[in-house]
TORDREN-33945 format. One record per residue (C-alpha): residue number from 0; x, y, z. Coordinates in pm, 1 decimal. Example, Ala and Ser with C-alpha at 12.3 -4.5 7.8 and 13.67 -1.06 7.14 Angstrom:
// residues 2
+-----+----------+----------+----------+
| num |       px |       py |       pz |
+-----+----------+----------+----------+
|   0 |   1230.0 |   -450.0 |    780.0 |
|   1 |   1367.0 |   -106.0 |    714.0 |
+-----+----------+----------+----------+
// end
This chain:
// residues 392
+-----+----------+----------+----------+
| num |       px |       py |       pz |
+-----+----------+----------+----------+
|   0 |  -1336.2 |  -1820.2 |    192.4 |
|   1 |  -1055.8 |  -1858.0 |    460.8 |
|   2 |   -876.4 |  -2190.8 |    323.5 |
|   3 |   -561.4 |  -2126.2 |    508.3 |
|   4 |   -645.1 |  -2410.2 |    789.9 |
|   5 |   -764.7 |  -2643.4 |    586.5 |
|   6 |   -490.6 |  -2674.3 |    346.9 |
|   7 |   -184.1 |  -2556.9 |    540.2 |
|   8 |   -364.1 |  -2761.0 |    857.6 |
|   9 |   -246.1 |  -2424.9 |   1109.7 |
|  10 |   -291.4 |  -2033.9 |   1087.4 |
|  11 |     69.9 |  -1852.9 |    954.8 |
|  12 |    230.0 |  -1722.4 |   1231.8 |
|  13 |    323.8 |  -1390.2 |   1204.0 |
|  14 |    558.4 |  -1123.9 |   1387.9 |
|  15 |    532.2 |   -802.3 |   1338.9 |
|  16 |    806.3 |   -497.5 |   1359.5 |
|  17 |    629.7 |   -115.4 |   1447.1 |
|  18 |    348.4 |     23.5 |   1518.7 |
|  19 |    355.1 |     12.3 |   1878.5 |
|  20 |    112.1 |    271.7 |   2095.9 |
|  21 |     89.7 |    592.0 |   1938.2 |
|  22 |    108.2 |    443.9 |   1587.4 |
|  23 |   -202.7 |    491.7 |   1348.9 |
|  24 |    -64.3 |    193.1 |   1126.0 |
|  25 |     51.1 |    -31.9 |   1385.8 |
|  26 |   -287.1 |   -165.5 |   1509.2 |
|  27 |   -491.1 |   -160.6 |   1123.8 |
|  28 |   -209.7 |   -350.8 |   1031.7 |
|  29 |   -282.1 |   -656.8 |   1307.0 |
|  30 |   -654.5 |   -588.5 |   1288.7 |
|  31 |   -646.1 |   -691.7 |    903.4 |
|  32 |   -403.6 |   -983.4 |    973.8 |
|  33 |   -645.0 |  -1151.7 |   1236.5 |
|  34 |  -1018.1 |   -992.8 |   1039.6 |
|  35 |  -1012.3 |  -1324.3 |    808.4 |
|  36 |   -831.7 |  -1594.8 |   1076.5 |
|  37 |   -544.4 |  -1620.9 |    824.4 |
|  38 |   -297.6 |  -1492.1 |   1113.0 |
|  39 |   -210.7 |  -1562.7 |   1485.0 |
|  40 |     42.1 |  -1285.0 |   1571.3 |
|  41 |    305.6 |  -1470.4 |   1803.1 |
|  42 |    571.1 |  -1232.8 |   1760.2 |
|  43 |    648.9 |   -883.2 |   1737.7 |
|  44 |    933.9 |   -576.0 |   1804.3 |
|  45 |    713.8 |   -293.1 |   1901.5 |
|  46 |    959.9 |    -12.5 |   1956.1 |
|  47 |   1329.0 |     50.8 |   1909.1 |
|  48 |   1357.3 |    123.7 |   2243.1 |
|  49 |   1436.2 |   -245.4 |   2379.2 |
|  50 |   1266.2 |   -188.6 |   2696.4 |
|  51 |    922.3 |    -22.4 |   2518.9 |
|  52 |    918.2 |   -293.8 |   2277.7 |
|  53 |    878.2 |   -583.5 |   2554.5 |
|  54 |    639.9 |   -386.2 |   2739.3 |
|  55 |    455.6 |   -299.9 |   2444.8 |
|  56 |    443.1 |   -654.4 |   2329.6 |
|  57 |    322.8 |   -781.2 |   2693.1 |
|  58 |     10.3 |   -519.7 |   2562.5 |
|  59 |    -89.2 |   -671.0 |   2298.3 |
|  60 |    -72.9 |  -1009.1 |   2410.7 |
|  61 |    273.1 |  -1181.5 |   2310.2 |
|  62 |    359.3 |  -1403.5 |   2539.5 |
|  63 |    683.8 |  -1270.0 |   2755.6 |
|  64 |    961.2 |  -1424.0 |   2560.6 |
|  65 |    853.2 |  -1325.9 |   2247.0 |
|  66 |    777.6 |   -976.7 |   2274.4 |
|  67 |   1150.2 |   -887.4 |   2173.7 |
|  68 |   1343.4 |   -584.8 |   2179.9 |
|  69 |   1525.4 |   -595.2 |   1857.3 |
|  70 |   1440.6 |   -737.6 |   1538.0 |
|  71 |   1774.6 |   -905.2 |   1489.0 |
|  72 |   1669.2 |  -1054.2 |   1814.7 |
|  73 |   1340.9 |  -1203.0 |   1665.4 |
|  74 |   1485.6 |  -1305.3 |   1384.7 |
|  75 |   1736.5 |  -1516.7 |   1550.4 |
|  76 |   1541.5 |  -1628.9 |   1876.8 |
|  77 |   1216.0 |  -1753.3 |   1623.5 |
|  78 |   1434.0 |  -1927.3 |   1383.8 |
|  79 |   1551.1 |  -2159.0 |   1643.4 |
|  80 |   1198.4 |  -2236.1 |   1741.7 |
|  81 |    987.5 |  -2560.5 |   1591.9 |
|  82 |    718.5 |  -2317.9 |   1603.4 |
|  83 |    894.7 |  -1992.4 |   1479.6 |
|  84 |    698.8 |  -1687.8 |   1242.9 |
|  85 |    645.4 |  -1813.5 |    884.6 |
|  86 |    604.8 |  -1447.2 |    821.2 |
|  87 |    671.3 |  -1055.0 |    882.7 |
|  88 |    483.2 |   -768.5 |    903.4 |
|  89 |    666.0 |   -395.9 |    904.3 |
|  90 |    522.7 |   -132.4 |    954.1 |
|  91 |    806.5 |     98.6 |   1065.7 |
|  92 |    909.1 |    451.5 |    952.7 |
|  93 |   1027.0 |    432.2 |    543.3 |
|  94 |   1387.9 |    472.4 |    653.2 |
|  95 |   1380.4 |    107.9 |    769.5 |
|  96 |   1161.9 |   -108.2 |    581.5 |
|  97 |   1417.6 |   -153.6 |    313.4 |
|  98 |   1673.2 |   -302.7 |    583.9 |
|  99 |   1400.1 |   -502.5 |    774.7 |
| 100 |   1299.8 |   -616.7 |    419.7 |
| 101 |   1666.7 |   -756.5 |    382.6 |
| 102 |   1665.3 |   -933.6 |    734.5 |
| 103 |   1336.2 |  -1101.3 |    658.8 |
| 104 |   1491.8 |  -1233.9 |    361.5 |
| 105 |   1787.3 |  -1364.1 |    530.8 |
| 106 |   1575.3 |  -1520.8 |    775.4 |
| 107 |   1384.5 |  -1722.4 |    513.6 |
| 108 |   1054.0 |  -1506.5 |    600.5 |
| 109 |    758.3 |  -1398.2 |    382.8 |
| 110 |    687.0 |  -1029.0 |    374.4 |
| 111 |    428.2 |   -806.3 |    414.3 |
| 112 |    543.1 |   -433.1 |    391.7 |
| 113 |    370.2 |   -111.2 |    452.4 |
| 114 |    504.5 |    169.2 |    145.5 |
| 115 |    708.4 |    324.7 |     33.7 |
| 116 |    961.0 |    -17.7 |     13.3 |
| 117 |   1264.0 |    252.6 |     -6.5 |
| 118 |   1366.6 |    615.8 |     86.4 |
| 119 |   1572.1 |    591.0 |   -275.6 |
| 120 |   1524.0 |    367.4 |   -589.6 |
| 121 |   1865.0 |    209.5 |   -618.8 |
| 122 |   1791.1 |     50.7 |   -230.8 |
| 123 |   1416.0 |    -31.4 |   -358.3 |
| 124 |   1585.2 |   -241.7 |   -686.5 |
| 125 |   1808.1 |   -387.8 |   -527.6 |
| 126 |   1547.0 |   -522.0 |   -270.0 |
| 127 |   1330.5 |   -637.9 |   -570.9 |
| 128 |   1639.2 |   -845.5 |   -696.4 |
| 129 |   1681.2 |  -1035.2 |   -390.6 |
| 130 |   1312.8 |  -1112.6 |   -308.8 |
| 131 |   1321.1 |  -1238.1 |   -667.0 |
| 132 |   1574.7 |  -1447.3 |   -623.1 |
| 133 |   1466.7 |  -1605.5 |   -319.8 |
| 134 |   1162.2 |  -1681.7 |   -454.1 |
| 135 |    960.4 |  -1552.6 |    -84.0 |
| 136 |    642.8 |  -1318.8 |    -93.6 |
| 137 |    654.4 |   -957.0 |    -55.8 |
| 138 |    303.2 |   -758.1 |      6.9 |
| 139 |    339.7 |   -413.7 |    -47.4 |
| 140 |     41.3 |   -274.1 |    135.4 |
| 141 |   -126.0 |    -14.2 |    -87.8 |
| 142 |   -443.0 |    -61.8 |     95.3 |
| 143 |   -687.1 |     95.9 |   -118.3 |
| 144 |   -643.8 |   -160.4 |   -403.5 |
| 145 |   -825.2 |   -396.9 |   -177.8 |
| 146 |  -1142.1 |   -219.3 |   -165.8 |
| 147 |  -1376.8 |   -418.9 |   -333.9 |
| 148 |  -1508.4 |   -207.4 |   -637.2 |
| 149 |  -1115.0 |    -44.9 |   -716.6 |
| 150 |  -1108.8 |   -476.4 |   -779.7 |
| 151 |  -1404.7 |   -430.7 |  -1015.7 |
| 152 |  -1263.5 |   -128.5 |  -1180.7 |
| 153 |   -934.0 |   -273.2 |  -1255.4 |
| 154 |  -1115.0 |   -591.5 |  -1398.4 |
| 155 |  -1377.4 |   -405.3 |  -1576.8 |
| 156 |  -1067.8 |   -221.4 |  -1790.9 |
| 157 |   -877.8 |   -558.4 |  -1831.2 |
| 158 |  -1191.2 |   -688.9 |  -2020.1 |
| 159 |  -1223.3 |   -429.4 |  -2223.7 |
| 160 |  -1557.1 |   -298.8 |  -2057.4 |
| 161 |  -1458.1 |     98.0 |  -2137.8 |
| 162 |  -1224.8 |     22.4 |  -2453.4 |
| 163 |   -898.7 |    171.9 |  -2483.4 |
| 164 |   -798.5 |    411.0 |  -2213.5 |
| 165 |   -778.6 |    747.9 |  -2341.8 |
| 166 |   -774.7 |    980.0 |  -2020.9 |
| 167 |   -711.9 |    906.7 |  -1612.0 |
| 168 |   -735.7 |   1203.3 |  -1339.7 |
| 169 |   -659.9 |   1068.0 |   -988.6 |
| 170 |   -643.8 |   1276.9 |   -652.3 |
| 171 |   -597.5 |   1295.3 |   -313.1 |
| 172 |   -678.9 |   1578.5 |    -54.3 |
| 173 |   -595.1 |   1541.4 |    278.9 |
| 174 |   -689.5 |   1842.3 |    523.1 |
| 175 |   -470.5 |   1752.8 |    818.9 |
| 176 |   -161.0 |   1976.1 |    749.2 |
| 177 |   -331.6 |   2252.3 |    612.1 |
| 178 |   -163.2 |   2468.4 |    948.2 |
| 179 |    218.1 |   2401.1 |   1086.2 |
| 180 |    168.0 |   2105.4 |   1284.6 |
| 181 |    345.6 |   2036.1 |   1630.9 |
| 182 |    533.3 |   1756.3 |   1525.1 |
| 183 |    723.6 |   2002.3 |   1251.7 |
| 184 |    858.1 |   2205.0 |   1526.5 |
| 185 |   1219.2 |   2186.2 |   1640.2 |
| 186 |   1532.0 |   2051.5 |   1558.4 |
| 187 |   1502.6 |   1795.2 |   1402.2 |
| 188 |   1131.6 |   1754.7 |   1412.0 |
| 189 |    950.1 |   1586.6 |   1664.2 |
| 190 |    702.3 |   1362.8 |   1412.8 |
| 191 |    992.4 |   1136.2 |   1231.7 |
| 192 |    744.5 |   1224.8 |    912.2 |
| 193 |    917.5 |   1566.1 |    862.5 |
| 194 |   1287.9 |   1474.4 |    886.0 |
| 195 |   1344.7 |   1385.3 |    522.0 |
| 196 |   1629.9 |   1127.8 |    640.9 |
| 197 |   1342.2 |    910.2 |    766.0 |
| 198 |   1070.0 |    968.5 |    527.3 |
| 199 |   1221.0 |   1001.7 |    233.5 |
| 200 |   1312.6 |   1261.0 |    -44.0 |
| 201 |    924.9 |   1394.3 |    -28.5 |
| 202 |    628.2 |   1387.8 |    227.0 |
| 203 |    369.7 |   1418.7 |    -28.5 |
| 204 |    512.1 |   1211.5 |   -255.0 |
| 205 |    648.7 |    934.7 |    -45.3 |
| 206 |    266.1 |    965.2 |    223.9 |
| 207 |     11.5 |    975.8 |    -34.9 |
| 208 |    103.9 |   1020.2 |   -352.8 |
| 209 |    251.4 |    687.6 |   -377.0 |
| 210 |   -104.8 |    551.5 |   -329.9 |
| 211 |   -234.4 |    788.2 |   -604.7 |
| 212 |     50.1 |    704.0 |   -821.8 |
| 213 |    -20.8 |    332.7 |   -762.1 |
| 214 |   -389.3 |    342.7 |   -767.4 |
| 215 |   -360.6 |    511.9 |  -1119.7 |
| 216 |   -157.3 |    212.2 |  -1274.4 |
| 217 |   -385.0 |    -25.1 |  -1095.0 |
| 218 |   -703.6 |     63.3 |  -1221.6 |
| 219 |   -552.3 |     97.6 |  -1548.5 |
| 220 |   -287.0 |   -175.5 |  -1558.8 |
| 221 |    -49.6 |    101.3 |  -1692.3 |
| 222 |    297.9 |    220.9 |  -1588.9 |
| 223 |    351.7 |    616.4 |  -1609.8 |
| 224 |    576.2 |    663.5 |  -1929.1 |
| 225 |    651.2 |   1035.5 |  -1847.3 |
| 226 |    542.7 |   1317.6 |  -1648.7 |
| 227 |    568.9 |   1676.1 |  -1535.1 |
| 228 |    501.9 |   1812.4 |  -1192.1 |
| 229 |    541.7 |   2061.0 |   -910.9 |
| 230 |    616.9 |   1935.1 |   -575.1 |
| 231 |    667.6 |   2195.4 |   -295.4 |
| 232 |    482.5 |   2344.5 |     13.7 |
| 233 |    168.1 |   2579.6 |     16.8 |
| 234 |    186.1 |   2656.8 |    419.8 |
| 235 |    380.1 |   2938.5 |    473.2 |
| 236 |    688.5 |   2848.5 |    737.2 |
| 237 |    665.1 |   2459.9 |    643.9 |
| 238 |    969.2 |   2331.1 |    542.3 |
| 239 |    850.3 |   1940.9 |    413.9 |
| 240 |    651.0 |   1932.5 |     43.5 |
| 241 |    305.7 |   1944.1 |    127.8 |
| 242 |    164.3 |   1978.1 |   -218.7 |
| 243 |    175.8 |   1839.4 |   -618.4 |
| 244 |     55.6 |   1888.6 |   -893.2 |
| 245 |    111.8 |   1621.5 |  -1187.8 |
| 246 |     62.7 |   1573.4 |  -1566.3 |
| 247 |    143.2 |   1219.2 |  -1665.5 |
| 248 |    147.3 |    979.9 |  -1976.9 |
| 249 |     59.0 |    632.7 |  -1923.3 |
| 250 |    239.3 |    378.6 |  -2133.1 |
| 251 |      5.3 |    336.6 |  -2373.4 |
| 252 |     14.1 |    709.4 |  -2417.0 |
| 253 |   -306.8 |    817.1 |  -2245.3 |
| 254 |   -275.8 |   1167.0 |  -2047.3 |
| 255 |   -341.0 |   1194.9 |  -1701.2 |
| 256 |   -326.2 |   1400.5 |  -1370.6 |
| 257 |   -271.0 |   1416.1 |  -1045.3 |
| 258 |   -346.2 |   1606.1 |   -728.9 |
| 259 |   -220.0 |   1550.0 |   -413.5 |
| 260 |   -228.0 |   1752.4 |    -60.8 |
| 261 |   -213.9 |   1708.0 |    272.0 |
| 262 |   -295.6 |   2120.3 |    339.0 |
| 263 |   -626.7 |   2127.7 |    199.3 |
| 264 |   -815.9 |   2318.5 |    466.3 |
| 265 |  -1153.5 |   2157.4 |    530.0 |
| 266 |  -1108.5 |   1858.5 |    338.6 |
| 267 |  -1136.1 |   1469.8 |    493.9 |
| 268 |   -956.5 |   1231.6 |    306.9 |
| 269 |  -1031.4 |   1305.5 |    -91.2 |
| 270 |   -872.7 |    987.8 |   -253.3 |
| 271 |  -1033.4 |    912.5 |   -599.7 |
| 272 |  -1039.1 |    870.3 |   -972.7 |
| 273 |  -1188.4 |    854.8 |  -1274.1 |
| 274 |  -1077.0 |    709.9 |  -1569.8 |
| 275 |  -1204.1 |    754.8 |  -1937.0 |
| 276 |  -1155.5 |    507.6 |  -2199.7 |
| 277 |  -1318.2 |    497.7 |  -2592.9 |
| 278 |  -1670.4 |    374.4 |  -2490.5 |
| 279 |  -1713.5 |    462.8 |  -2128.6 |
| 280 |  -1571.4 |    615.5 |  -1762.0 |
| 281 |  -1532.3 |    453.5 |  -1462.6 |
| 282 |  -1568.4 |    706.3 |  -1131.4 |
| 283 |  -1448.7 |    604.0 |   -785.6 |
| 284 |  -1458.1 |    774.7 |   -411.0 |
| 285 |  -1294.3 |    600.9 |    -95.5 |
| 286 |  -1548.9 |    834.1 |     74.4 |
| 287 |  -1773.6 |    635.7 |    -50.9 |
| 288 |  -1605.3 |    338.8 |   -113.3 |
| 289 |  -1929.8 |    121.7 |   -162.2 |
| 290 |  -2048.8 |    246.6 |   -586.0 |
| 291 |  -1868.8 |    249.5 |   -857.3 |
| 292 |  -2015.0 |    463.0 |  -1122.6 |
| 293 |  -1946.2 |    368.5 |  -1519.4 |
| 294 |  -2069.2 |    603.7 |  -1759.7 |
| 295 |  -2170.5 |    496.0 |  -2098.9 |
| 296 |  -2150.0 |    573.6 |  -2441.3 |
| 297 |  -2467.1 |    639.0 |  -2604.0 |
| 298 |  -2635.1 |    487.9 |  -2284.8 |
| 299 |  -2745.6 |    594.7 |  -1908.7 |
| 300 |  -2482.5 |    547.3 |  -1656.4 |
| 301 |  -2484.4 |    249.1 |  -1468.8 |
| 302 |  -2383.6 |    251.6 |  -1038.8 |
| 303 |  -2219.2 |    -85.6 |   -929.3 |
| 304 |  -2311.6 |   -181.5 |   -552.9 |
| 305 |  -2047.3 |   -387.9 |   -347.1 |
| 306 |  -2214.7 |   -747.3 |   -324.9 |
| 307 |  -2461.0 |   -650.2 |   -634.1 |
| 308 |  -2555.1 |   -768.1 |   -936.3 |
| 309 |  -2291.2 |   -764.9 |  -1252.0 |
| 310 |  -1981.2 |   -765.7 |  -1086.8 |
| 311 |  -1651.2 |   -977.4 |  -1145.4 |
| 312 |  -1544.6 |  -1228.4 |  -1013.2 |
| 313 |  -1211.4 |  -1037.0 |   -867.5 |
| 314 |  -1482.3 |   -791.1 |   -675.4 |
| 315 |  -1704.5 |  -1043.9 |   -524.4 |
| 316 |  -1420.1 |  -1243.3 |   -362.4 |
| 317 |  -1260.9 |   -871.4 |   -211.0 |
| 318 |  -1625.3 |   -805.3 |    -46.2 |
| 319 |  -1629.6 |   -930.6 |    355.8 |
| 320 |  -1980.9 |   -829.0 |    449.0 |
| 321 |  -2296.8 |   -879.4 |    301.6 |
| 322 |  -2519.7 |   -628.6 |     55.1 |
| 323 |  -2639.0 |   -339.5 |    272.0 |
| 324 |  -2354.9 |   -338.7 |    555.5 |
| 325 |  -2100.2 |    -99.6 |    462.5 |
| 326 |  -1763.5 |   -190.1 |    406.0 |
| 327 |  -1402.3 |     18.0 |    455.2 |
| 328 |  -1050.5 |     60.9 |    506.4 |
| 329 |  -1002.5 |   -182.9 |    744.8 |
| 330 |  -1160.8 |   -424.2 |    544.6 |
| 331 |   -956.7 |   -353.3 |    203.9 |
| 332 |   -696.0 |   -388.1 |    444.8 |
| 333 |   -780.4 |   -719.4 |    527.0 |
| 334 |   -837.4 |   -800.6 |    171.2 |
| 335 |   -406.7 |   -795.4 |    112.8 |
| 336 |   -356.6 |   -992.6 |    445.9 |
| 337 |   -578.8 |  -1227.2 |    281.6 |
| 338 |   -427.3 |  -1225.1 |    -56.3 |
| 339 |    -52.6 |  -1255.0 |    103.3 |
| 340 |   -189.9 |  -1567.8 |    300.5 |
| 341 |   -292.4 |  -1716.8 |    -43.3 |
| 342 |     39.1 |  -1686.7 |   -176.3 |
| 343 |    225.8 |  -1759.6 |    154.0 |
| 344 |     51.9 |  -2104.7 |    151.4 |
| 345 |     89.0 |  -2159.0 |   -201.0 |
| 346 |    474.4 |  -2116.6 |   -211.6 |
| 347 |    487.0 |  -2350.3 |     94.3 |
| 348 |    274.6 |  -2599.1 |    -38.2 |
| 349 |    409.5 |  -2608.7 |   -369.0 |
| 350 |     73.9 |  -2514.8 |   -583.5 |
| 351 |    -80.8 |  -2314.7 |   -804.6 |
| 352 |   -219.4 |  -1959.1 |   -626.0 |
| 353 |   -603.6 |  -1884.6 |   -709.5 |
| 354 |   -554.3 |  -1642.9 |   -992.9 |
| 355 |   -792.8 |  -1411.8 |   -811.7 |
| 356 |   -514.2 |  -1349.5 |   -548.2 |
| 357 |   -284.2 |  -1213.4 |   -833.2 |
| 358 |   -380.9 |   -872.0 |   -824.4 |
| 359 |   -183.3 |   -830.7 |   -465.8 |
| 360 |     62.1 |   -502.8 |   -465.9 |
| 361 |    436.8 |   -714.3 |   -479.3 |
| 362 |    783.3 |   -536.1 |   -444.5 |
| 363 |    776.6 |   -468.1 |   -835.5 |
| 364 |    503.9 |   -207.4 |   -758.4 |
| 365 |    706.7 |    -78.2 |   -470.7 |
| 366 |    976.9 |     29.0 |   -719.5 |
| 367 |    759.7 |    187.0 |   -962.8 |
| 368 |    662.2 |    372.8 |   -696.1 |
| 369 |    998.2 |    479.7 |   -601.5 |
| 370 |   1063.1 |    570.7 |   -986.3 |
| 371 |    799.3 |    762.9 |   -990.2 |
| 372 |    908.4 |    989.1 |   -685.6 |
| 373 |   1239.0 |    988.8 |   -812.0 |
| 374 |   1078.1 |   1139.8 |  -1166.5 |
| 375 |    824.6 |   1392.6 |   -995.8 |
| 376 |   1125.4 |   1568.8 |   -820.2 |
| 377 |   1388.4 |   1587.1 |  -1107.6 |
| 378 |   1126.8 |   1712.0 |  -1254.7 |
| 379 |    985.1 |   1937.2 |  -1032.1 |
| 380 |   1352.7 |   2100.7 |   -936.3 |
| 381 |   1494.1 |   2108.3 |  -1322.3 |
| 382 |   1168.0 |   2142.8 |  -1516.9 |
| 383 |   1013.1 |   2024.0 |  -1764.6 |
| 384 |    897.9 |   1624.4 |  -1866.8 |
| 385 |   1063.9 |   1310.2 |  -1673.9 |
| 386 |   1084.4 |    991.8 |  -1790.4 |
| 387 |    891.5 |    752.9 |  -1561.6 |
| 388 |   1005.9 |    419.8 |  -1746.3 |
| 389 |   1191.8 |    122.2 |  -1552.6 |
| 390 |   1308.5 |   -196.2 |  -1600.4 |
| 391 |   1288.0 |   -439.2 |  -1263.6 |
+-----+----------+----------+----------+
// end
């Protein structure tokens, strides 16, 4: 249920920063603010090309003089405004969410972030310092935690449902890049994804397997201890890691792996997991992002349906349509636009969040994330285990 209006009496009004035409991100991103009513987008910096970004903005329906053409100029044009942006959205390349993150902050402004937060984990900490000290909300956007039954999964293992965890396997296969791609071509690269000063240290690791990595620890509510993996490129001629392979320990010392690709020839999209614990399994498939499946001990396997019978509490409220529609990626979206709203509204009202909101991705799983990349390639390039272990 959409309380925003009724307790904080208005919708948040949000700008945004990126994802102006072209972008895939740009328009899930506003989509999911404005699915649940939470949101009016008032503001926005659609380009870094000053001229683009007004036009841009015209397009999507900001009125003329906010459609800006820098974000320092948002920041300081909304600020003197009675009716100024309670929040930000970014949704830039990686190279510049950590700096946009620090502007927002300076600006007093709530944040909702697309990942990775960094391109290197002393910029993500340091970033995680200052949002805690300001005491402001920061949504890391690993989208695929707000599908409904990942929700039940992760509850079903913090009851206890499948015992102790024992074993997790998580992967990833993306078909996309399985030839070179035009946007790899020249010098430097056309498609800002395969110029490592703007992406980050690793394609693979910083484009999707952050969401593995992440979806691992939230399902099981364990950090990776350790781990050992090879990161490189399969495509002959590609120059940008297009490939890993990962063994992992959780923290409670549970093995794991990991596969991730973006040069899988054929394949769709390919996120999922299962994870094994001492009296059951849990099996999940964004393909089919509507069952989960939870295998017994010493009893048939049960399927959970989104909206159906025995599910928790943390499930029910991440469901948007009723039993029989099909729900998706926009939609799980949605579900962390909704949960940021919940704690925007909270902070500003000075109460209590609904504890079903607490399972929103924050800036400390933003530097995990960036600990973890950091670990796959010194391990990767030297060899042998890396210690995945941080303190925030």
């Amino acid at each position: 249920m959409n309380t925003t209006i009724t307790r904080f009496g208005r919708r948040l009004r949000l700008g945004v920063i990126g994802g102006g035409p072209g972008s895939f991100i740009g328009p899930v991103h506003r989509a999911a603010a404005r699915l649940e009513d939470h949101y009016e987008i008032v503001a926005g910096v659609l380009s870094s090309n000053a001229e683009r970004s007004r036009r841009y903005g015209r397009d999507i329906g900001l009125v003329e003089d906010r459609a800006y053409g820098s974000a320092a100029g948002m920041f300081a044009a909304e600020a003197k405004r009675g009716d100024g942006i309670d929040a930000v959205a970014i949704m830039t390349p990686n190279d510049s969410h950590c700096a946009l993150s620090h502007a927002a902050l300076d600006a007093g402004l709530d944040i909702i972030c697309d990942k990775p937060l960094a391109t290197n984990l002393k910029d993500a900490i340091a970033l995680a310092r200052r949002v805690k000290g300001a005491g402001l909300v920061f949504c890391q956007t690993f989208n695929y935690t707000g599908f409904p039954m990942v929700r039940q999964a992760r509850a079903m293992v913090r009851d206890g449902d499948i015992g102790e965890i024992r074993m997790v396997q998580v992967e990833y296969v993306q078909g996309h890049a399985a030839t070179i791609m035009d946007g790899e071509r020249g010098d430097p690269p056309k498609d800002w994804h395969f110029r490592p000063e703007m992406v980050g240290p690793s394609l693979i690791l910083g484009d999707i397997g952050s969401h593995a990595h992440h979806m691992a620890t939230f399902v099981t509510g364990q950090p990776f201890g350790k781990l050992m993996a090879d990161v490189g490129a399969v495509v002959p001629g590609r120059k940008a890691d297009d490939n890993a392979a990962i063994l992992f320990r959780l923290e409670n010392g549970a093995p794991g792996t990991m596969w991730v690709t973006q040069a899988g020839a054929g394949a769709v999209h390919g996120l999922k997991f299962r994870v094994f614990g001492a009296t059951g399994g849990l099996e999940w498939h964004q393909e089919e992002p509507n069952q989960l499946r939870h295998s017994r001990l010493g009893a048939p396997a049960l399927t959970f349906e989104r909206h159906g019978p025995g599910l928790k509490p943390e499930a029910l409220r991440a469901g948007r349509v009723g039993i029989g529609h099909p729900e998706g990626y926009q939609e799980a979206f949605a579900v962390l636009y909704a949960d940021a709203a919940e704690a925007i509204v909270a902070r500003r009202l000075g109460i209590n969040r609904d504890h079903l909101t607490l399972d929103m991705p924050t800036v400390e799983d933003g530097v995990r994330t960036m600990k973890f990349i950091e670990a796959a390639l010194e391990s990767s390039g030297k060899g042998g285990w890396a210690d995945c272990r941080i303190e925030i």
